[in-house]
C-alpha positions in Angstrom: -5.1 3.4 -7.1 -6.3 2.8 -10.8 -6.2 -0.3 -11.9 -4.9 -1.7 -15.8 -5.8 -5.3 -16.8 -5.1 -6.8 -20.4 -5.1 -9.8 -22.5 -3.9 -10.7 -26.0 -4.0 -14.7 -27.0 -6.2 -17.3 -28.4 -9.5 -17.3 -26.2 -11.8 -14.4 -25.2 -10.4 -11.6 -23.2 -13.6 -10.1 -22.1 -13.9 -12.9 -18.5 -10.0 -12.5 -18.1 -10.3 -8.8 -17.9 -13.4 -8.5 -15.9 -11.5 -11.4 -13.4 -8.7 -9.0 -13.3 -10.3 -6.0 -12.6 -12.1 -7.6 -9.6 -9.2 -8.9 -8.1 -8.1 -5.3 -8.7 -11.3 -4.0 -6.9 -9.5 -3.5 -3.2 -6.7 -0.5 -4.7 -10.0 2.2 -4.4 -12.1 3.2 -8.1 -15.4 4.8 -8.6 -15.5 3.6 -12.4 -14.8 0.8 -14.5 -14.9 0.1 -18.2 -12.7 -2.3 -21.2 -12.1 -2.4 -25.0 -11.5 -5.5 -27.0 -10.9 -5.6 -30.9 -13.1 -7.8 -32.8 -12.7 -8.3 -36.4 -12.4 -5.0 -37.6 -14.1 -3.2 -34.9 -13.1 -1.3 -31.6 -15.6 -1.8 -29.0 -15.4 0.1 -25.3 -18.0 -1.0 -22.9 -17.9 1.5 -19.8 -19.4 2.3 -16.6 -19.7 4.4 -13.5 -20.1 2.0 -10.4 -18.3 -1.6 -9.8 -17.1 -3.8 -11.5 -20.7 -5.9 -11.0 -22.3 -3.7 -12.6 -19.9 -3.8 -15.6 -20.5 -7.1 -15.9 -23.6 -7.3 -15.9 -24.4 -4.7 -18.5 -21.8 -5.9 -21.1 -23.8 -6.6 -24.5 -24.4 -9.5 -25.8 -21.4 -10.7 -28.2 -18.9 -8.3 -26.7 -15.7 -10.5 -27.4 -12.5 -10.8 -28.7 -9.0 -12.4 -28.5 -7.3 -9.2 -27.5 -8.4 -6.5 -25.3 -8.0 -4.4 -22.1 -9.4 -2.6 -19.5 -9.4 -0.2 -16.5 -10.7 0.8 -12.9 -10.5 4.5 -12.2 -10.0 6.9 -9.4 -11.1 10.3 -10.3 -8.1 13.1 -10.5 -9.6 14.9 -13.8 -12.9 15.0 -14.3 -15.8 13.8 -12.0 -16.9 9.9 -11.4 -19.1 9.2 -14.6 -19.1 6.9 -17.7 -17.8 9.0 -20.1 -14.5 9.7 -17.9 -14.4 6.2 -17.3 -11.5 4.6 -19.3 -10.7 3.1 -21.7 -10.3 6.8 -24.0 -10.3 6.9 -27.5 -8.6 9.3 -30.5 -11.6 11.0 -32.5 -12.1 8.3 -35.1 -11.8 5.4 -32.6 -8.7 3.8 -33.9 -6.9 4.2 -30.4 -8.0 2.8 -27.2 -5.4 3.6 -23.7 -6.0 2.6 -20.7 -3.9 5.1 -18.1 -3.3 5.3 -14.8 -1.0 8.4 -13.2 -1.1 12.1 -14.1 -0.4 14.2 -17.3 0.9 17.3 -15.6 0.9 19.2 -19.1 -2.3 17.8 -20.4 -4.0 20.9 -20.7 -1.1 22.2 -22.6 -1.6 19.7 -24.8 -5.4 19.5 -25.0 -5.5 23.2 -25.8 -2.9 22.9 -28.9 -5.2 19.7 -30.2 -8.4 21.8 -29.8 -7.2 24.6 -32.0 -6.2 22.1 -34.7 -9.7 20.9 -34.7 -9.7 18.3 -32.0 -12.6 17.1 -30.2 -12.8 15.7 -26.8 -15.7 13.7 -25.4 -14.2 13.6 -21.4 -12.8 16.1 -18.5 -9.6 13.6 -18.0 -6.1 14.1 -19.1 -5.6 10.8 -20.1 -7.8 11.3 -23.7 -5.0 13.1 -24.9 -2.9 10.1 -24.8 -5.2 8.8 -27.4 -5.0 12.0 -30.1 -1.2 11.8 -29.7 -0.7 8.3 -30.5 -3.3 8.6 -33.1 -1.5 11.9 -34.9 1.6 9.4 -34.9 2.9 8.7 -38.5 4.9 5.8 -37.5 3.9 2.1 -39.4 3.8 0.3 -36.0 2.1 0.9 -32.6 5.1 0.9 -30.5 7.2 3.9 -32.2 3.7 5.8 -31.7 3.2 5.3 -28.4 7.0 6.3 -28.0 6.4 9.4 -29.9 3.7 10.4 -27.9 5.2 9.7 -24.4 8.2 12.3 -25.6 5.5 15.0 -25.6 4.4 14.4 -22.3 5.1 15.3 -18.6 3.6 13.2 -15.7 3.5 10.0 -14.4 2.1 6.9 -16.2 1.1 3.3 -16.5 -0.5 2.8 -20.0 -2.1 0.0 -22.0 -2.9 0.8 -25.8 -5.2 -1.1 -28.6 -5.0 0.3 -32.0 -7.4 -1.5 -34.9 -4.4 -1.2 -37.6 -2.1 -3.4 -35.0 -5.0 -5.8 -34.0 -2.6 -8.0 -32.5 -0.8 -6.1 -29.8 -0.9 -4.3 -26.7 1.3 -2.1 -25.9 2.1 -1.1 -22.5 4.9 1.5 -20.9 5.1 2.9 -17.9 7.1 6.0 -15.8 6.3 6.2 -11.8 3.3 3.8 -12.2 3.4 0.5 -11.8 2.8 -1.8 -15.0 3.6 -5.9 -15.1 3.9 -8.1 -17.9 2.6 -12.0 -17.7 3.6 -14.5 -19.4 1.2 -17.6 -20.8 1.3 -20.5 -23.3 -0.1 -18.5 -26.4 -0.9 -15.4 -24.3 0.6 -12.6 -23.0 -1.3 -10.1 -20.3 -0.5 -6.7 -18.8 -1.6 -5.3 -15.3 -0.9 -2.9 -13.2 -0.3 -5.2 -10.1 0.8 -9.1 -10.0 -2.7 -9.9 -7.9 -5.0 -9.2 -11.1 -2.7 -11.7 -13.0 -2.4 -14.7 -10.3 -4.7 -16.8 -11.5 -3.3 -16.8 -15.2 0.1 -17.5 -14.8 3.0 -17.4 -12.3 5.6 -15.9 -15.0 6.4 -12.4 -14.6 7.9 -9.1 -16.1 8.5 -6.2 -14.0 8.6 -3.2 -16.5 10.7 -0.2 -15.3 10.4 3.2 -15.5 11.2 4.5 -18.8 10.3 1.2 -20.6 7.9 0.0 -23.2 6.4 -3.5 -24.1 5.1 -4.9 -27.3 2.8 -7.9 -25.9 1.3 -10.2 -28.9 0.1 -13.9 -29.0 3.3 -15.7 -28.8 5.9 -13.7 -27.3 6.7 -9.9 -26.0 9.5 -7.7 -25.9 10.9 -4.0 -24.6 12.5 -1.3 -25.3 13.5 2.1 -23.9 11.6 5.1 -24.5 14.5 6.1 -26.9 13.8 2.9 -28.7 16.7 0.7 -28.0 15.8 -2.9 -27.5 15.9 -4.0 -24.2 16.2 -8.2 -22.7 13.7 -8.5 -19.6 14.1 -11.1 -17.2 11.2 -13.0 -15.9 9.9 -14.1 -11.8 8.4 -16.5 -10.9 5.7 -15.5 -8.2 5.2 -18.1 -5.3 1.6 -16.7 -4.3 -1.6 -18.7 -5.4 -5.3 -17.7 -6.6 -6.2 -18.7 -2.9 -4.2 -16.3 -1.2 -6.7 -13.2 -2.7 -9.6 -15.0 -1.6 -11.2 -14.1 1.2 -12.1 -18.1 2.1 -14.4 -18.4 5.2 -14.4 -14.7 6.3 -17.3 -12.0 5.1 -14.6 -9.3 5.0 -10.6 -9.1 3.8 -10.1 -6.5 6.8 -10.9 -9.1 9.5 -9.5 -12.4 7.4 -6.0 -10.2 7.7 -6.4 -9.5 10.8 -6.5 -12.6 12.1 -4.0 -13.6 9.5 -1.4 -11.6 12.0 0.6 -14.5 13.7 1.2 -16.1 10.2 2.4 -13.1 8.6 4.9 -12.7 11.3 6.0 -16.0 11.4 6.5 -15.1 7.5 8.4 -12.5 8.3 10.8 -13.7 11.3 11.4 -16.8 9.2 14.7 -17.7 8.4 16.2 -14.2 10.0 16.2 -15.3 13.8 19.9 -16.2 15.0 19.3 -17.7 19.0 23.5 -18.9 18.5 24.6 -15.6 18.2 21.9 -13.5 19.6 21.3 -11.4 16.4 19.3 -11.1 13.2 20.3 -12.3 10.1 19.2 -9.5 7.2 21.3 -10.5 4.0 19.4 -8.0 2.3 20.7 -5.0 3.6 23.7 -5.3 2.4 25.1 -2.8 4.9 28.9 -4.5 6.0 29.7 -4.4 9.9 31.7 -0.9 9.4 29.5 1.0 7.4 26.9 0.2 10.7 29.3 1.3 13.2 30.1 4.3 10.6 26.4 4.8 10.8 25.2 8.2 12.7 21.1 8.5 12.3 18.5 6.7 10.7 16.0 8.6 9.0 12.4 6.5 8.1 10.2 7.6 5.7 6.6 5.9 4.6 3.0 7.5 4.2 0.0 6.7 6.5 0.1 3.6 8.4 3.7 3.0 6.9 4.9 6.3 8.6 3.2 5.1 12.3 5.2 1.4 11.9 7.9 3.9 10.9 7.9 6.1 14.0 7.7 2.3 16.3 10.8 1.7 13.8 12.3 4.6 14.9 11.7 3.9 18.6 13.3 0.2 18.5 16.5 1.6 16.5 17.4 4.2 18.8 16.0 1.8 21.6 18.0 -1.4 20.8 20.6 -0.2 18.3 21.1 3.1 20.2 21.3 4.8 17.1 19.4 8.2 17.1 16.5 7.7 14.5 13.2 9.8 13.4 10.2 9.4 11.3 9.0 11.4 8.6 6.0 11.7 6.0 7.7 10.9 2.6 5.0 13.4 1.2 7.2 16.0 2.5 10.5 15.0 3.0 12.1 15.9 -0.4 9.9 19.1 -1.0 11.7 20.6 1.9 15.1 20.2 0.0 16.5 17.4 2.3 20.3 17.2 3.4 21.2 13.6 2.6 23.7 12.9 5.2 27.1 9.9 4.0 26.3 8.8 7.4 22.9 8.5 7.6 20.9 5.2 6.3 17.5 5.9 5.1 14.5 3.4 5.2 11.5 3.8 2.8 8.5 1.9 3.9 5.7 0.8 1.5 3.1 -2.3 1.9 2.8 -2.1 -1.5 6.3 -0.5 -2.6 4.0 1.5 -5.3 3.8 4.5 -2.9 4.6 7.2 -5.3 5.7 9.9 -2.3 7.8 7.3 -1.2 9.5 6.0 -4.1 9.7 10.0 -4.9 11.8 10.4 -1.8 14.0 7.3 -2.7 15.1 8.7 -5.4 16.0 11.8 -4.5 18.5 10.0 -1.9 19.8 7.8 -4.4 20.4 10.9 -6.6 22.2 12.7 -3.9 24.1 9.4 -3.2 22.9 8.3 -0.1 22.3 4.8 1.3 18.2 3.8 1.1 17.0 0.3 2.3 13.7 -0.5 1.6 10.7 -2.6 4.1 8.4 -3.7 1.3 5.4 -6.3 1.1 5.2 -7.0 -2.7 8.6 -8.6 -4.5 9.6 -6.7 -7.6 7.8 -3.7 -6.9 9.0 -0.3 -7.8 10.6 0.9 -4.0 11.8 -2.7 -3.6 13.7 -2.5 -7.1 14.9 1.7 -6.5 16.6 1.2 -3.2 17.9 -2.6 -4.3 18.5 -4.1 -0.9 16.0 -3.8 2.1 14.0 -6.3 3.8 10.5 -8.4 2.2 7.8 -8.5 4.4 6.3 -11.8 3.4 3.0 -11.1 5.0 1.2 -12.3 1.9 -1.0 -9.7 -0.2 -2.8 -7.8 1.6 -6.3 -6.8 -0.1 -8.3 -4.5 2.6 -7.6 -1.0 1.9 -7.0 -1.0 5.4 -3.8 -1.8 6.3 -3.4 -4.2 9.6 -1.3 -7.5 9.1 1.5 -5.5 7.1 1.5 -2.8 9.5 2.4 -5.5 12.5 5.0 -7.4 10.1 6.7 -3.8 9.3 7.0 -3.1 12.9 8.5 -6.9 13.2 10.9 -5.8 10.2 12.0 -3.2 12.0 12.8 -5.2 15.4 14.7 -7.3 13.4 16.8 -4.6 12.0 17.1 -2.9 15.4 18.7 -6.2 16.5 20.9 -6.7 13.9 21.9 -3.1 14.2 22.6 -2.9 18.1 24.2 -6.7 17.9 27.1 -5.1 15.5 27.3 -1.9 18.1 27.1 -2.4 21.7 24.1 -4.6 22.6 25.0 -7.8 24.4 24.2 -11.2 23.8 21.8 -11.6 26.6 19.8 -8.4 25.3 19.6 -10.0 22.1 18.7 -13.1 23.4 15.9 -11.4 25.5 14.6 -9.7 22.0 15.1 -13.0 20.5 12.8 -15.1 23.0 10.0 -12.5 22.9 9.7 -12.4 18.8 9.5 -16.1 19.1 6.2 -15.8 21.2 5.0 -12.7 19.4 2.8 -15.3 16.6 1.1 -16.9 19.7 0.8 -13.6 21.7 -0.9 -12.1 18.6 -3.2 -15.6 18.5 -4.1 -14.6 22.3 -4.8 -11.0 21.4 -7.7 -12.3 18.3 -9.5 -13.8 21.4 -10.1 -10.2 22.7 -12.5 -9.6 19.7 -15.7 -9.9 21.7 -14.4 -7.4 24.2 -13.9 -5.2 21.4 -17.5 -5.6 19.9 -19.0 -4.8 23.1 -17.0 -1.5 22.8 -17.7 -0.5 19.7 -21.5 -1.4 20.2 -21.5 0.5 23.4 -19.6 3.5 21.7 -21.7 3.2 18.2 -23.3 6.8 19.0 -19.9 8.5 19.3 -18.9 11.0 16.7 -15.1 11.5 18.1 -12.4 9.4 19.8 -8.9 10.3 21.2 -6.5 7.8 21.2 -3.6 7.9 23.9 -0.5 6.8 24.7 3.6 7.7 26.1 6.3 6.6 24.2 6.0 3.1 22.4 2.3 3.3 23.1 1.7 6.4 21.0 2.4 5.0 17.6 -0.2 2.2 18.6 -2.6 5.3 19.4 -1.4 6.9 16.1 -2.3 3.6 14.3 -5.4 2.8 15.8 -6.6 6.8 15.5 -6.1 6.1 11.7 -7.7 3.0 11.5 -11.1 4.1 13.6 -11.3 7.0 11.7 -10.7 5.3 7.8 -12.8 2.4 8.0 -16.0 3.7 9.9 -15.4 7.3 9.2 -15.9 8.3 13.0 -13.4 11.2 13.7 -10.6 10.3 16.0 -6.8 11.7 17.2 -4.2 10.4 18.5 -2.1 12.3 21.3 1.0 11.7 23.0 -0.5 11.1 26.5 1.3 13.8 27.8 -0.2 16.3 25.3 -3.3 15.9 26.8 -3.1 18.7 28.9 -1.6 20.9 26.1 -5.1 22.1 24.5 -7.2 18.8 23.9 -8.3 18.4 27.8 -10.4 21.3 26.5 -12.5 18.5 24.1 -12.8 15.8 27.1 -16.4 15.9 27.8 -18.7 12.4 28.6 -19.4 12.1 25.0 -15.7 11.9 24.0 -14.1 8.7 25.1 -10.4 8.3 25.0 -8.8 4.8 24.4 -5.6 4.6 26.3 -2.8 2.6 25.2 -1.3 1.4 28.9 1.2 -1.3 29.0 2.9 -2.9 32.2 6.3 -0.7 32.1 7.9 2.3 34.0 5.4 4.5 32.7 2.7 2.9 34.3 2.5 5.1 37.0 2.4 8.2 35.1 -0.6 6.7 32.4 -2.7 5.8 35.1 -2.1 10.0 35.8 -3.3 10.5 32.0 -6.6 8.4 33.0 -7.3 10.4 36.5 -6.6 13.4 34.1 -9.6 12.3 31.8 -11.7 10.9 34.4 -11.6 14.2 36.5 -13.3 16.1 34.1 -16.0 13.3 32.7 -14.4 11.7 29.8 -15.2 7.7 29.5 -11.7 5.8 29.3 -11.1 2.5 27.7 -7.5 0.7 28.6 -5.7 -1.3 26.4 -3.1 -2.7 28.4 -1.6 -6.0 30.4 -2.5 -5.4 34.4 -5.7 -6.6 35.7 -6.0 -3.7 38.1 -6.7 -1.5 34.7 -10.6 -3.0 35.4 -10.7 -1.5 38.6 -9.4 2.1 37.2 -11.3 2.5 34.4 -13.9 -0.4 34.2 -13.2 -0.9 30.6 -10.1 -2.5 30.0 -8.9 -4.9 27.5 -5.7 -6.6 28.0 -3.6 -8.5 25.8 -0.7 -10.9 26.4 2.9 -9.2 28.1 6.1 -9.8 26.0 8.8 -7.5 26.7 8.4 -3.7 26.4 9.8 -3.6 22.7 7.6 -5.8 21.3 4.5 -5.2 23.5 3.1 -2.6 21.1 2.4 -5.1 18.0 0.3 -6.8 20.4 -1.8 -4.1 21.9 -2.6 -3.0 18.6 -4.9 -6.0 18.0 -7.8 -5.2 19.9 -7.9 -2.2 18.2 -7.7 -3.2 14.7 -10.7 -5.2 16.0 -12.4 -2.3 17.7 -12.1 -0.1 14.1 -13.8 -3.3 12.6 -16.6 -3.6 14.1 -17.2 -0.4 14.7 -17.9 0.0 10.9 -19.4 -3.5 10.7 -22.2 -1.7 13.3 -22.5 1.3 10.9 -22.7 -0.8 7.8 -20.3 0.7 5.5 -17.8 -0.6 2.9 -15.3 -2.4 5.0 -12.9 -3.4 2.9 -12.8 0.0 0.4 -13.7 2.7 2.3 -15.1 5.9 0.7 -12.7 8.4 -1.6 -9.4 5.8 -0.1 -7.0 3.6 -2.5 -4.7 0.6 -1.9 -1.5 2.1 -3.6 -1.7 5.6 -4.3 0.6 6.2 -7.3 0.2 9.8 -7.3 0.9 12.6 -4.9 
């Protein structure tokens, strides 16, 4: 959500930051603001709006070698300037940068305010700044450790002080903070995107760790203050990959980025000789996956829908019984962590904090968590230690589409490489095998449906509500698509197991309310086309998203996609309506690419 950009080195930090903070733009803010130090002077330039407007109403001469700044997401205090971050102590020595939450701020605040204190915002986070500032200790560092000790809450922070003018200092607990590495600069972010451009070298801090970032070199520590040695990545992704090139929106250039994401992400792991998947990752050995009873999957929003197609494929394929669950709630219930259970946290960005909550309370009760992650080095990725990388390439929409279809590939692969250890034969596997080979072209076939799916959403741009429909496989795809209408043109829409239908929301069909139904060519054919008599008897307008030409002639609005086998059918059917969710908001003109009151990588519950 919030985003943390910051620079110390030999030329002006003020363009780095405000580059940073754009390419930081897509993770969701409503405000925006920076501090630098120059000469003896602390200087905070901040705004409510974008990062455009920040820009552009910087003074003249606002400069220096070192600075930092911020894009907020209001949790304390309303959208406004004066909220905005960077926060300073009362004499203006201190500037933080925060994201997370202080869960005992007020605590806090009210102790400072009856010694005297005086606070200019509504936010927790300016109580970072008193405490650090209070802080006897000669250098920077020991304050900021000081000061995290008195705290409860999650945080990623980034701290100026004008009697160290030549360091930032950065820690971080639950939210995620990177350190890169330059010739005669150092830099600090809170994702690897906003640092790209700069350099290549990076630091993933952990929880619990602080770094001292000055000119020509860094280091770390633990929050108790024992030094710690850091190793540093190399990231293979370029500037160009966060552009968005020819296309007007992020949302459709990923999109249509589908069939190379999964090429990405089948790369390497298909195995035609033996039928199977090859997942080093894992790290699960042949007899803990026939000791294996359930697999439990646990992600947040789109992440949970590719997890409940996961969950399908594994008890499908591996015939292993699996479920899906919201990680939001999974350890507030008090979960049983099962020795023979394997759990599977999914996260696009693998900053999810609900997630990365529920990983570790499984690693805490001891039990086996393999992570389906996007971003290399993230926090999920490093908790569970083994899992699977995405490799769909960084994904800037707030809406989530190309890592959504490579998670559901993930999880076909592992559903393969489960079942070919257990009892699925060779020419099953090879039949799985065959049909992810043509899923990149079957997805290329399904962009060409795009003008189908503008004439829908133009001929439905009145409607206020949408069910989405399907049985079995189809209804994650309805689940998905449900979300995706719904987020990015902020038309209300549900999404039904098919044959819920008739369990309370027949009473909403009327010829206002159409219903998109998810169809494929399978067994259960026959009983959708029931689901679209149902509808159609009682006025409701149908759309088909499905493979059989006689779909026209039921419903006359069908749009059909390429036919693979029935396992991997659903990553395909989903692309018209990724498209259909598109243009739908393209036709009501709102922010496509960050919709209203949303975030990227929400890192806090």
């Amino acid at each position: 959500m919030c985003g943390i950009v910051g620079c110390v080195g030999y030329r002006d930090a003020v363009p780095m930051v405000l580059d940073g903070l754009s390419r930081l733009e897509y993770r969701g803010y409503d405000s925006a603001g920076m501090a630098v130090i120059d000469g003896g002077t602390l200087r905070i330039h901040k705004v409510k709006g974008k990062i455009s407007q920040l820009r552009a109403t910087t003074p003249a001469g606002f400069s220096g070698t070192i600075g930092i700044g911020h894009t907020r997401w209001a949790t304390h205090g309303v959208p406004n300037a004066v909220n905005a971050h960077p926060h300073t102590d009362p004499s203006g020595r201190i500037a933080v940068v925060h994201n997370g939450i202080i869960d005992n701020a007020q605590a806090i605040k009210d102790s400072l305010l009856a010694r005297g204190h005086v606070f200019r915002s509504d936010t927790d986070s300016e109580v970072l700044a008193h405490l650090i500032a209070l802080s006897r200790a000669p250098a920077l560092a020991e304050a900021v450790r000081e000061a995290l000790g008195a705290i409860e809450g999650t945080y990623g922070i980034a701290v100026l002080d004008l009697e160290n003018p030549t360091q930032i200092v950065a820690a971080r607990n639950g939210s995620p903070v990177v350190i890169g590495i330059g010739e005669n600069e150092h830099f600090v972010a809170s994702d690897v995107g906003a640092l790209i451009r700069y350099t290549q070298q990076i630091a993933y801090l952990d929880d619990g760790e602080i770094a001292v970032l000055e000119r020509d070199h860094f280091r770390t520590l633990s929050i108790e203050g024992t030094e710690r040695t850091k190793g540093v990545e190399t990231v293979d992704w370029s500037a160009g990959t966060y552009d968005k090139g020819e296309y007007e929106h992020y949302l459709r250039k990923e999109i249509f980025e589908q069939p190379d994401a999964v090429r990405r992400t089948l790369s390497g792991r298909l195995e035609p000789r033996f039928a199977t998947a090859h997942l080093g990752g894992i790290e699960l050995s042949a007899q803990e996956i026939l000791r294996t009873r359930r697999v439990q999957i646990l992600g947040c929003g789109s992440a949970y829908y590719a997890g409940l197609a996961g969950a399908q494929l594994i008890e499908r394929i591996a015939r292993i019984p699996a479920d899906a669950e919201p990680a939001s709630e999974f350890r507030y219930r008090n979960p049983i962590i099962e020795a023979d259970t394997v759990y599977v946290a999914v996260s696009q960005s693998g900053e999810t904090l609900d997630t990365l909550r529920a990983v570790q309370e499984i690693r805490r009760k001891g039990g086996t968590v393999l992570g389906i992650v996007n971003v290399v080095g993230s926090s999920i990725a490093r908790a569970c230690g083994r899992g699977i990388y995405l490799h769909a390439g960084p994904e800037i929409s707030v809406t989530s589409t190309k890592s959504f279809t490579s998670t559901v590939t993930a999880f076909t692969l592992l559903a393969l490489h489960l079942g070919r250890i257990r009892d699925l034969g060779q020419g099953e596997g090879g039949r799985l095998i065959a049909s992810l080979e043509a899923l990149p072209a079957a997805l290329h076939a399904a962009l060409a449906t795009e003008g189908q799916a503008r004439e829908v959403a133009a001929r439905y741009r009145e409607m206020t509500s949408a069910f989405f429909v399907g049985r079995v496989r189809g209804f994650p795809v309805a689940a998905e698509a449900a979300q995706k209408l719904k987020e990015v043109s902020y038309i209300h829409a549900e999404a039904y197991p098919a044959s819920e239908l008739k369990h309370g929301p027949l009473a909403l069909i009327c010829p206002e309310l159409p219903t998109f139904v998810i169809i494929p060519d399978d067994e259960l054919f026959d009983k959708n086309v029931a689901t679209i008599r149902e509808i159609q008897s009682r006025g409701g307008p149908v759309i088909a998203i499905g493979h059989s030409s006689a779909l026209y002639d039921l419903t006359g609005e069908a749009i059909l996609v390429p036919k693979l086998e029935p396992e991997i059918d659903p990553m395909v059917l989903n692309v018209p309506l990724q498209l259909l969710a598109y243009h739908a908001a393209l036709l009501r003109d709102v922010d496509i690419d960050q919709p209203r009151n949303l975030a990227k990588s929400v890192t806090v519950e």
